[in-house]
N, C-alpha and C positions, 0 to 999 in steps of 0.2 A: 823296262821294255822287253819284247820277247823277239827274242833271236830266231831264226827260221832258216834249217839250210837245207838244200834238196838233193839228191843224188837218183841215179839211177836212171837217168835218160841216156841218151844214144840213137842209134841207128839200128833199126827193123827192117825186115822186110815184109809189104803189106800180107795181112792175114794174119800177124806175128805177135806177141804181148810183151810191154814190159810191163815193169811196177816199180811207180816211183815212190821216193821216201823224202817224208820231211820231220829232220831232227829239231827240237826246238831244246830253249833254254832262256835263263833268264825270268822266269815266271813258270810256275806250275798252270799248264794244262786246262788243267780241270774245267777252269773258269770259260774258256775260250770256245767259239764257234771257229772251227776252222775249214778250209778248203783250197781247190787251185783253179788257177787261170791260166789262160792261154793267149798268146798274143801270135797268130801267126802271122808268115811272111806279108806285107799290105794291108795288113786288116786291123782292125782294131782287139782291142783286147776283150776278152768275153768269160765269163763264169764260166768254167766245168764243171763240178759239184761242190758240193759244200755239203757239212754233217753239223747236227748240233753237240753244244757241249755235255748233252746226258745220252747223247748215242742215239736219241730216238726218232728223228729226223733228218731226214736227205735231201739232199737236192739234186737235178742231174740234167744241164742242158740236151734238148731233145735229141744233138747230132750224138750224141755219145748213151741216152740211155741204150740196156740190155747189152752193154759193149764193155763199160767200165762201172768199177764199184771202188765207191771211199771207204775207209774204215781209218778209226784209231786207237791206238794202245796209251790208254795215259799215263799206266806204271811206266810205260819206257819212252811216254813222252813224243812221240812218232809218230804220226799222219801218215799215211797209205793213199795210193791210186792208183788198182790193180785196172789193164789197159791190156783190153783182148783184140781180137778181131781189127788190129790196127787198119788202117786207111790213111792212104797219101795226105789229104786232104789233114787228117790231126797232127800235122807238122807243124809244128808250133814252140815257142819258147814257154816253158809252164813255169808257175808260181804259187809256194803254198803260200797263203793267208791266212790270217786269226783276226777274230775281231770278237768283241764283244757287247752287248745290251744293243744287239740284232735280231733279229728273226734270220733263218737259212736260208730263205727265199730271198728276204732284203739283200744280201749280205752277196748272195753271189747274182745278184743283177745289177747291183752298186756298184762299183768298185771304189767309188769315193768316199762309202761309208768304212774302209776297211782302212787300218793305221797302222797294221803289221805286216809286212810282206818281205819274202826271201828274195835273193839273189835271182835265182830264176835256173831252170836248166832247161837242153838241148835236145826236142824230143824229135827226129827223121824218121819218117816210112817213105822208103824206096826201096827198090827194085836195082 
């Protein structure tokens, strides 16, 4: 099983960027499509992007393209989602995911087709 932990949430102030990290282990990388989700307050939970496991594909829900960008380092095993131009509204609990023998599309519109997910972390923009 592959392990997935997140860091690097908190609290912004709108206009502001973090960048989250997701450490994994447990299985080599490689193999894996991975990405994160977001479950904000009342809402249901929804994809935010998703990369493939050769780096050559993206994915990136409409409210967040041109704002945020995934990337991953396989030597160090770590998922990225650098998060610019915050907005109130991407207040949300996030979650990296890996899944495999998906498409990046399936994958972060599903979330049922997805068997590996972290803990989850704390992402605030306010004022």
């Amino acid at each position: 099983q592959l392990q997935l932990v997140e860091s690097g949430g908190g609290l912004v102030q709108p206009g502001g960027s973090l960048r989250l990290s997701c450490a994994t282990s447990g299985r080599t990388l490689d193999y894996y499509n991975v990405g994160w989700f977001r479950r904000a307050p009342g809402k249901e939970r929804e994809g935010v992007s998703c990369i493939s496991s050769t780096n050559d594909n993206t994915y990136y829900t409409d409210s967040v393209k041109g704002r945020f960008t995934i990337s991953r380092d396989n030597a160090k095993n770590t998922v990225y989602l650098q998060m610019n131009s915050l907005k109130p509204e991407d207040t949300a609990d996030y979650y990296c995911v890996a899944a495999r023998w998906i498409t990046v599309q399936a994958m972060c519109v599903n979330d049922r087709l997805i068997d590996n997910w972290g803990q989850g972390i704390q992402v605030t923009v306010s004022s």
